[in-house]
C-alpha positions as CSV (number, residue, x, y, z in Angstrom):
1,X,92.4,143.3,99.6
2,X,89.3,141.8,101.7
3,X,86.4,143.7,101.4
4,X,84.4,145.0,104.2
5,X,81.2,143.9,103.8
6,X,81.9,140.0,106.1
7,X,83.1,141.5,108.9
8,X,80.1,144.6,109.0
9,X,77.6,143.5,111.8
10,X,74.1,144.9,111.7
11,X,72.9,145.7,115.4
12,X,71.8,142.9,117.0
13,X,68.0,142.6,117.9
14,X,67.1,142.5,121.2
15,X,67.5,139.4,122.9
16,X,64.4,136.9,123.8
17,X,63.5,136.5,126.6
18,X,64.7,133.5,128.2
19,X,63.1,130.8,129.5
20,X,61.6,130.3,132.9
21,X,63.0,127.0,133.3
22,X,66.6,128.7,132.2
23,X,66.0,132.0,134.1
24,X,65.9,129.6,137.4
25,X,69.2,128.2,136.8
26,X,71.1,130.8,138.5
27,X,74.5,129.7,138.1
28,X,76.9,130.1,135.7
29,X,77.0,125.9,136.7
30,X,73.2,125.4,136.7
31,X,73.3,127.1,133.4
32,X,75.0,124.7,131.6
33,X,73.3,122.0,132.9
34,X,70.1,123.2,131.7
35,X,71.2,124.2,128.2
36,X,73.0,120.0,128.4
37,X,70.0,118.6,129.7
38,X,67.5,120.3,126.9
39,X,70.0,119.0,123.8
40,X,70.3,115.4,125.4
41,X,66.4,115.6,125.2
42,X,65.8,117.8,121.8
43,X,68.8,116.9,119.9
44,X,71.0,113.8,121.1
45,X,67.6,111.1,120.9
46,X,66.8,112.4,117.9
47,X,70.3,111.7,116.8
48,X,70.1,108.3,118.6
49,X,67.5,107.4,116.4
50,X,68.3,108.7,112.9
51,X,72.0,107.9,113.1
52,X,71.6,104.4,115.0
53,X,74.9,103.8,116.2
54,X,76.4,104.8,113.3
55,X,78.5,107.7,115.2
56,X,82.0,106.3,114.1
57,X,80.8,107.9,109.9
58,X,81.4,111.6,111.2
59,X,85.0,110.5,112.8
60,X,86.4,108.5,110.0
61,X,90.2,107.9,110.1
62,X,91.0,109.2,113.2
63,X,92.6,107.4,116.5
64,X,94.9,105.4,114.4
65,X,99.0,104.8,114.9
66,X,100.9,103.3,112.4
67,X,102.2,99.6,112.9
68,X,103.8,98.1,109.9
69,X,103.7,97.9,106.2
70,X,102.7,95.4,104.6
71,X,101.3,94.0,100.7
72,X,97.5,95.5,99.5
73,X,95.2,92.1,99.7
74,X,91.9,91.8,98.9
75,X,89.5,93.8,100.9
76,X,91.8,96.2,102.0
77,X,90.7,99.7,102.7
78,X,92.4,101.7,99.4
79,X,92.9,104.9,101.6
80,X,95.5,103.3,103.7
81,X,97.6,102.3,100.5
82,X,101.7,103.7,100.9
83,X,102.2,105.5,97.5
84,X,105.4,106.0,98.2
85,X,106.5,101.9,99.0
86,X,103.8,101.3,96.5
87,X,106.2,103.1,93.5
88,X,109.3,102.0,95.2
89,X,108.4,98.5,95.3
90,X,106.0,98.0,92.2
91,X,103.6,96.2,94.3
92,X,101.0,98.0,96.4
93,X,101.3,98.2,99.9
94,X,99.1,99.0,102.5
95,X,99.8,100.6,105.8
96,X,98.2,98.5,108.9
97,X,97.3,101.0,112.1
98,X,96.8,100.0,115.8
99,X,93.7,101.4,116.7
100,X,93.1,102.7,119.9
101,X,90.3,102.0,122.3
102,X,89.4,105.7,122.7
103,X,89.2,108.5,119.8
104,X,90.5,111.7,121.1
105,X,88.5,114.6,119.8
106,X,89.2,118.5,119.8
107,X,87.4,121.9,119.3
108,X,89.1,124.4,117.8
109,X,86.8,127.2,118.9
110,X,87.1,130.7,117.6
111,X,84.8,132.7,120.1
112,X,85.9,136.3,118.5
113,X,84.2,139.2,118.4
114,X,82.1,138.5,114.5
115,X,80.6,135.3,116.7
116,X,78.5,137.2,118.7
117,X,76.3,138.6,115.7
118,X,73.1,136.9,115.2
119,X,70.0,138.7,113.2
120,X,67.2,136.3,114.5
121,X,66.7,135.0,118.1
122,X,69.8,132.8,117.9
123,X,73.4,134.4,117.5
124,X,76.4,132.8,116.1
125,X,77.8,131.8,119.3
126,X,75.0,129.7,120.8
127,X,74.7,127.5,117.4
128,X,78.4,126.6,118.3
129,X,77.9,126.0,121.9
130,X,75.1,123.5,121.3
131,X,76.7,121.7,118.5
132,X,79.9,121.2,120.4
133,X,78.0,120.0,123.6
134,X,75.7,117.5,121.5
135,X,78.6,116.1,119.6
136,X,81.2,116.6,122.8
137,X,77.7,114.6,124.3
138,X,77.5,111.8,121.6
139,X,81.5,111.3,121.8
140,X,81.9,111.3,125.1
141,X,78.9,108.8,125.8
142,X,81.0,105.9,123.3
143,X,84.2,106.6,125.5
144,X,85.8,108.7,123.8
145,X,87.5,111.7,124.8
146,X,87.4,115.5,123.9
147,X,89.0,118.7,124.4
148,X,89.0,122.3,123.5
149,X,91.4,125.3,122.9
150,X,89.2,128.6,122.9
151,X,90.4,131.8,120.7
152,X,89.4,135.0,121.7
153,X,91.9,137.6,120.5
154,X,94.4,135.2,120.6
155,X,94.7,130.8,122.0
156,X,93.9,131.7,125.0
157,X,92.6,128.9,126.5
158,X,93.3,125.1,126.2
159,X,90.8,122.5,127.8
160,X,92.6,119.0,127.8
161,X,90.8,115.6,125.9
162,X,89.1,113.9,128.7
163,X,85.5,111.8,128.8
164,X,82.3,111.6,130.6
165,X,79.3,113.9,131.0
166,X,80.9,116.5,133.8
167,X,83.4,116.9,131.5
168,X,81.2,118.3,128.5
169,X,79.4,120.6,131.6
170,X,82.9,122.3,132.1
171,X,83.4,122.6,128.2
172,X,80.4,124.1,127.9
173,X,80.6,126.4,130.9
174,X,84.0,127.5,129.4
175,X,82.4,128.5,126.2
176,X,79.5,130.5,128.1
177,X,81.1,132.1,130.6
178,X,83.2,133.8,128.3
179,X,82.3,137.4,128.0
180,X,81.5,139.0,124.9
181,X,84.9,140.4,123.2
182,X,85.4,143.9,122.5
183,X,87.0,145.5,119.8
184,X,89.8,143.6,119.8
185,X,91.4,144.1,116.5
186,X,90.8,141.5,113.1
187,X,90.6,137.6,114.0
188,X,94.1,135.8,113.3
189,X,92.3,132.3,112.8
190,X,95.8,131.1,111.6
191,X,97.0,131.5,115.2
192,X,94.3,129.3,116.5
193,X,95.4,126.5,113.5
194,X,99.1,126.8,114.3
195,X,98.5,126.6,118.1
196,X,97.0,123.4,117.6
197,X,99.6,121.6,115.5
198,X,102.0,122.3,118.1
199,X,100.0,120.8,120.9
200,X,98.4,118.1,119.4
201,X,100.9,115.4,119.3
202,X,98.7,112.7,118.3
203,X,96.5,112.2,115.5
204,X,92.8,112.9,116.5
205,X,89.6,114.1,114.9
206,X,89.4,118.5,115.1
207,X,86.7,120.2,114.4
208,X,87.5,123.7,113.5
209,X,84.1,125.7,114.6
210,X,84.5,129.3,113.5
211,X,82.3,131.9,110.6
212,X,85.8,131.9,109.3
213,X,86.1,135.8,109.1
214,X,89.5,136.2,109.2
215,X,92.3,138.1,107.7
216,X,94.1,135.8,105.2
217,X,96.5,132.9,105.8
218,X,94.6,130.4,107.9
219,X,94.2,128.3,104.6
220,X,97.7,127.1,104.3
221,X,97.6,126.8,108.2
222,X,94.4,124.8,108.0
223,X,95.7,122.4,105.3
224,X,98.8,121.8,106.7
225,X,97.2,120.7,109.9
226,X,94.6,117.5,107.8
227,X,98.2,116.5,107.1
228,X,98.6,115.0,109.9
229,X,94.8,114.9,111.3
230,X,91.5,114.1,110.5
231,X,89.8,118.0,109.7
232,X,86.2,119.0,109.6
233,X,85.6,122.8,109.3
234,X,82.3,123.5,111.1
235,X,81.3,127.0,109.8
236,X,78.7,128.9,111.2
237,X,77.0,131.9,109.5
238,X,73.6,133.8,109.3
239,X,71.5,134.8,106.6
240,X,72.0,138.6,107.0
241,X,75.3,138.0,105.9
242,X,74.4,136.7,102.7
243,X,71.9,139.0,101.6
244,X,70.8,141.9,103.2
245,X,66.9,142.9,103.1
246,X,65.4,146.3,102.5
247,X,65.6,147.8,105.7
248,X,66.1,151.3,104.8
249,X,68.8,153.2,106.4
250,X,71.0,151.1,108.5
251,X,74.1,151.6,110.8
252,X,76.5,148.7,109.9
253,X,79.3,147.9,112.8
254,X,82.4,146.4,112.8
255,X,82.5,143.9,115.4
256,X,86.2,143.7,116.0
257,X,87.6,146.9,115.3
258,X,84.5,149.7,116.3
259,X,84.1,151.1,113.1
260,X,80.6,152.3,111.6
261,X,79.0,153.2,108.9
262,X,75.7,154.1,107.6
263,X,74.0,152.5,104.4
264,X,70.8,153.0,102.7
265,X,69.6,149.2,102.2
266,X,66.7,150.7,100.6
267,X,68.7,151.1,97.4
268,X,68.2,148.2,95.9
269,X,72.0,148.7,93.4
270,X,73.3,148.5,96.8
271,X,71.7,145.2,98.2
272,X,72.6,143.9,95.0
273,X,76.2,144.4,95.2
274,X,76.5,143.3,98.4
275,X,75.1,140.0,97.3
276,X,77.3,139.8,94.5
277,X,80.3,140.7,97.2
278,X,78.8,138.3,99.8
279,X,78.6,135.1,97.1
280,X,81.7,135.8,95.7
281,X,83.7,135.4,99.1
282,X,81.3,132.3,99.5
283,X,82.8,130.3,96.7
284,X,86.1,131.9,97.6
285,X,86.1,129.9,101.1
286,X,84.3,127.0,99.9
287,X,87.5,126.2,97.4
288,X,90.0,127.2,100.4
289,X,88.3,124.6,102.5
290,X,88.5,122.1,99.2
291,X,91.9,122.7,98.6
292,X,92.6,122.0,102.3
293,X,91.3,118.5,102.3
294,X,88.7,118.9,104.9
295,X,85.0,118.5,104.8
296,X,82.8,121.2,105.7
297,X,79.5,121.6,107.7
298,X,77.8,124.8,107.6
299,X,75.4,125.6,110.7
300,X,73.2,128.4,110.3
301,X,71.2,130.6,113.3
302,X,68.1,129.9,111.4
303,X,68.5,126.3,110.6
304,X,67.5,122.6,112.2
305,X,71.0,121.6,114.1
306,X,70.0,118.0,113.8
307,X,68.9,118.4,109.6
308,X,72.6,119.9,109.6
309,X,74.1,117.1,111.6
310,X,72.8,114.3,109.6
311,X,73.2,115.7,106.5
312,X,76.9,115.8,107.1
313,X,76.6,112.3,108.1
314,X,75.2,111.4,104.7
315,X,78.0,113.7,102.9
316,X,80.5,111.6,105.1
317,X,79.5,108.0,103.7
318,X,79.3,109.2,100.4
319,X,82.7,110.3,100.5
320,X,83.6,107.1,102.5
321,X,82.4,104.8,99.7
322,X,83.5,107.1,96.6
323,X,87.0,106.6,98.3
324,X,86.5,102.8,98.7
325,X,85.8,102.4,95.2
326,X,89.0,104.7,93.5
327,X,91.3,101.7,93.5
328,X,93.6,103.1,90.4
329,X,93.2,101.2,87.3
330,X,96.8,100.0,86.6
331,X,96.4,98.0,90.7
332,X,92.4,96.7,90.1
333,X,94.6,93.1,89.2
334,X,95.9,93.3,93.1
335,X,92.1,93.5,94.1
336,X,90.8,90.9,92.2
């Protein structure tokens, strides 16, 4: 049985103010061309930069059909070796892909009620708005393509894989015009993973960009799906889910179902447990995600998105050369 405590939302602070400069962009339009315009200059040059180029790390594998079959030479990349014809045969065999010219991306974007809970000045929401439109940004400006399907209380909306700048303006916009949810009952995350193996016919990078708070089955869902594409779970969180601080009496809130209750945080047993709770459920998801296949990125409201970014970047050619060098011992004689 889940416990309570990750889908409990303390009251959110008061929001700060905005802006001038965002204040004046009136539109829902102008909006979203501000919030663009400030990443391209805060986050995508500093991304330019640090990752020079190297943009392709964070999509590896993706974009790829299958051509033909043929014997593992020298050089070859060991990821794309057949097992199957490899023990059929008794002679590895490597699968050769026709790459296309333009990756298609998607964001699977779970926008329910737990998303809008931040306890800083930043909530959940707006770290995955501004990581989708600087990587939708990066993407889009090396010709590929991207696309979106938005979960509410349900897929609910799907935003087809096309490029260029206008195009990331309208994702955006979708994402922040969307009013808050209300208490629409427990997040179904597996619906949003299911959804997209049906529609996505092709393989293509997906980022699934949610705090994963979610009742259960979504893991077989989510693994079942980096069968057939190349997965990243981006997972967003904030500290006061972690660990709580001694605020004295407190009204906790359920986001998606209304329900309240009042703790003493003051009680120091009780912070404690809640810790305990709260680490236990991290490991919990951080082996679901493992056992999945997929690589994980965790974006926090009071964290540098850019430190996050490229430390995935690093995670992803670490993993890129550990897999480069796993060629099985009994088939090191076919790479010599």
């Amino acid at each position: 049985m889940r416990s309570w405590w990750p889908r409990r939302r303390a009251a959110a602070p008061a929001a700060a103010p905005e802006p001038v400069a965002e204040v004046a962009a009136a539109t829902p339009a102008g909006q979203a061309e501000h919030v663009l315009r400030r990443l391209e200059w805060t986050v995508v040059r500093r991304l330019d930069g640090l990752l020079q180029g190297d943009y392709r790390t964070l999509m590896r594998g993706a974009g790829l059909d299958l051509a033909d079959l043929r014997e593992y030479q020298h050089h070859d990349d060991v990821r794309h070796i057949d097992w199957n014809v490899t023990a059929r045969t008794q002679q590895p065999h490597v699968r050769v892909f026709t790459e296309d010219r333009e990756m298609a991306a998607w964001f699977l974007l779970d926008l329910s009620p737990s998303v809008d809970f931040g306890s800083g000045s930043q909530r959940k929401r707006q770290v995955s708005a501004e990581f989708v439109a600087v990587l939708a940004r990066m993407l889009t400006r090396h010709g590929n393509r991207v696309g979106a399907m938005l979960y509410g209380s349900g897929l609910d909306t799907v935003i087809p894989a096309r490029g260029g700048r206008p195009h990331v303006l309208h994702l955006l916009h979708a994402m922040q015009a969307r009013p808050a949810q209300g208490e629409a009952g427990p997040t179904r995350l597996r619906d949003l993973l299911d959804g997209a193996a049906a529609l996505l016919k092709r393989r293509s990078t997906v980022f699934v960009v949610s705090d994963f708070i979610s009742e259960p089955g979504w893991e077989r869902a989510l693994g079942l799906l980096a069968q057939r594409h190349e997965v990243v779970a981006v997972r967003v969180l904030d500290p006061l889910e972690l660990q709580l601080p001694d605020l004295g009496l407190l009204t906790l809130r359920d986001a998606e179902t209304g329900e309240q209750m009042l703790v003493d945080t003051h009680d120091a047993g009780f912070r404690k447990r809640f810790a305990r709770i709260a680490a236990q459920r991290e490991s919990e998801l951080r082996e679901a995600l493992a056992q999945a296949g997929v690589d994980a990125l965790e974006l926090s409201t009071d964290a540098d998105l850019v430190d996050a970014m490229v430390r995935f970047t690093e995670m992803r050619k670490r993993r890129s050369r550990l897999s480069a060098g796993s060629l099985p011992a009994h088939l090191s004689r076919h790479a010599a």
